[in-house]
Backbone bond lengths (Angstrom), bond angles and torsions (degrees), N, CA, C in turn:
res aa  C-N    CA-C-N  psi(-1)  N-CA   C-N-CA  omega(-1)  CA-C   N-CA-C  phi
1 X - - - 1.466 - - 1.526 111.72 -
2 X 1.501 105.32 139.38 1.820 109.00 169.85 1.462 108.05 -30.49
3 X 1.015 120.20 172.25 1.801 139.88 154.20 1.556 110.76 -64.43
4 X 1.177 133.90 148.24 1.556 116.35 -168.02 1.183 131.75 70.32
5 X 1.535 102.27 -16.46 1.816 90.88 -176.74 1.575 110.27 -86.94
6 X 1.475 114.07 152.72 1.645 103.47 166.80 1.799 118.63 -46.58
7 X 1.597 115.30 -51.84 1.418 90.87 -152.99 1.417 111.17 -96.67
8 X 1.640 86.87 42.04 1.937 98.63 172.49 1.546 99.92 -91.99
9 X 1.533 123.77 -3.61 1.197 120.58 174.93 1.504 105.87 -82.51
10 X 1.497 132.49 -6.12 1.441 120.71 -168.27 1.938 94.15 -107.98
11 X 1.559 114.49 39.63 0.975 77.37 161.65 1.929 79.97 -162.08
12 X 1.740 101.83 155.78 1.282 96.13 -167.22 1.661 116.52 -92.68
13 X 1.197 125.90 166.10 1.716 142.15 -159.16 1.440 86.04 -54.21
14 X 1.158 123.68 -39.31 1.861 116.20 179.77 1.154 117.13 -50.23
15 X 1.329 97.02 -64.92 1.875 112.48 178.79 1.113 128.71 -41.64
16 X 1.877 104.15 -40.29 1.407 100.83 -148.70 2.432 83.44 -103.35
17 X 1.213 115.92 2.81 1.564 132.23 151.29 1.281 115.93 -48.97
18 X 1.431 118.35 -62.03 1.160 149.52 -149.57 1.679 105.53 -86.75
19 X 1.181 97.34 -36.82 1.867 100.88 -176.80 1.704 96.17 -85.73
20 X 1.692 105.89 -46.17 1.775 93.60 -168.03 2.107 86.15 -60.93
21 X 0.931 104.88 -57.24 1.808 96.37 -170.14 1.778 101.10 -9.70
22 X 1.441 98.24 -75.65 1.261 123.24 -150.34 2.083 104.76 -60.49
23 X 1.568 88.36 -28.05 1.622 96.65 168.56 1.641 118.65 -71.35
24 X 0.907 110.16 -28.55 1.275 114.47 178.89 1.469 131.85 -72.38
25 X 1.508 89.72 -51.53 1.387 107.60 174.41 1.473 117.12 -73.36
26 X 1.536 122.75 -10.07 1.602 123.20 154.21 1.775 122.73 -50.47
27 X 1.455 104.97 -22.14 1.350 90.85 -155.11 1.451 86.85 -79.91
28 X 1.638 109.87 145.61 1.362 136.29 149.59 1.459 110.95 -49.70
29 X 1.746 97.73 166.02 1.302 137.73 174.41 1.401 115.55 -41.04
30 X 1.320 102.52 -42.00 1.545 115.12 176.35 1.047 114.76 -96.81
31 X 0.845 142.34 30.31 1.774 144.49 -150.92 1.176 128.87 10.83
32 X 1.466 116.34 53.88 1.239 117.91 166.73 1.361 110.26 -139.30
33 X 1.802 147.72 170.13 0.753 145.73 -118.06 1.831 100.95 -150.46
34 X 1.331 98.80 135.79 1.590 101.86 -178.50 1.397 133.36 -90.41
35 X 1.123 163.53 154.56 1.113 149.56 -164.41 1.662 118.43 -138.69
36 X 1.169 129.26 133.53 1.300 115.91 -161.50 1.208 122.34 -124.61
37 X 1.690 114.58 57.50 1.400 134.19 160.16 1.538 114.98 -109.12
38 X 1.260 106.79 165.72 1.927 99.47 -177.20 1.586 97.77 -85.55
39 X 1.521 85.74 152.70 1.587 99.01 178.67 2.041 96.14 -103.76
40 X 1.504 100.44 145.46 1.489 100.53 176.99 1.739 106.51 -84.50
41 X 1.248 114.85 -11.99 1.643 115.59 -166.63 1.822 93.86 -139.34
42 X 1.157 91.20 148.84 1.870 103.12 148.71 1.246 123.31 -42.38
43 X 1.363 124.79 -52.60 1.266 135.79 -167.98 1.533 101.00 -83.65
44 X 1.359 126.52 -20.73 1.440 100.23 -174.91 1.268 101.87 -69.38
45 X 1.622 125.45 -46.62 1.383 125.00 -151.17 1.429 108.78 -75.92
46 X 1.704 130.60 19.72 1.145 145.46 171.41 1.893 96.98 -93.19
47 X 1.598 97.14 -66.84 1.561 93.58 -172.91 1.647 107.33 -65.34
48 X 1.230 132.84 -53.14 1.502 144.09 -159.28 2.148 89.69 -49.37
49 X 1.334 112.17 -58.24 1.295 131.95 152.42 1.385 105.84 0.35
50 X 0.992 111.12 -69.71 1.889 130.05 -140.36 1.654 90.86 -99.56
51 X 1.136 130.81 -59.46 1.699 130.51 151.57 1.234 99.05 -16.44
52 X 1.311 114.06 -96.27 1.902 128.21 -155.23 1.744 96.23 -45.27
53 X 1.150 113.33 -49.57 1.690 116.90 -172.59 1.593 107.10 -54.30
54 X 1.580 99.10 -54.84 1.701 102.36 -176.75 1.756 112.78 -68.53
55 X 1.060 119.65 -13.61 1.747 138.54 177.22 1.353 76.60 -63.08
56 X 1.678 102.35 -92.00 1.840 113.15 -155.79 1.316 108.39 -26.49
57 X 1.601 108.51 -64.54 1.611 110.14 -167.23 1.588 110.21 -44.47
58 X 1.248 99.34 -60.26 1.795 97.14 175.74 1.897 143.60 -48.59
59 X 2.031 91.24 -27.42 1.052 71.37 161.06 1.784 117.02 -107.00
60 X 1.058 103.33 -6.21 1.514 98.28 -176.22 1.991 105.54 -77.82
61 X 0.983 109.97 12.95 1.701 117.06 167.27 1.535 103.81 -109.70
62 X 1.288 121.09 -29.50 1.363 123.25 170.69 1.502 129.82 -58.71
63 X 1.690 74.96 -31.10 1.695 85.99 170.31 1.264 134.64 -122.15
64 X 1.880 96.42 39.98 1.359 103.13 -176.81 1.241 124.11 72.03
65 X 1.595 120.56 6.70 1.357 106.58 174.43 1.825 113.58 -100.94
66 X 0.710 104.08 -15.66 1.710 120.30 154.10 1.260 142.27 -90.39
């Protein structure tokens, strides 16, 4: 969860370490970020792509890791 939000209280300073870790270390070669639902077209998994990437970036700057 963002910084500020309530149900960032249901989870402890480890956890919420442990997930940005694990967020971070997703991003690809190219710097952008993968997502792991099926795409119905080619083109979604370009845009769906660019979502999950612009997510990551945001929250891992949210939380100071950017």
């Amino acid at each position: 969860p963002q910084p500020g939000l309530r149900s960032r209280a249901l989870f402890s300073t480890e956890q919420i370490e442990t997930g940005l870790d694990a967020l971070a270390a997703g991003q690809q070669d190219d710097g952008g970020w993968l997502f792991d639902w099926a795409a119905w077209a080619p083109a979604q998994s370009t845009e769906w792509r660019g979502l999950v990437t612009l997510r990551a970036l945001q929250t891992l700057r949210a939380n100071g890791r950017i």
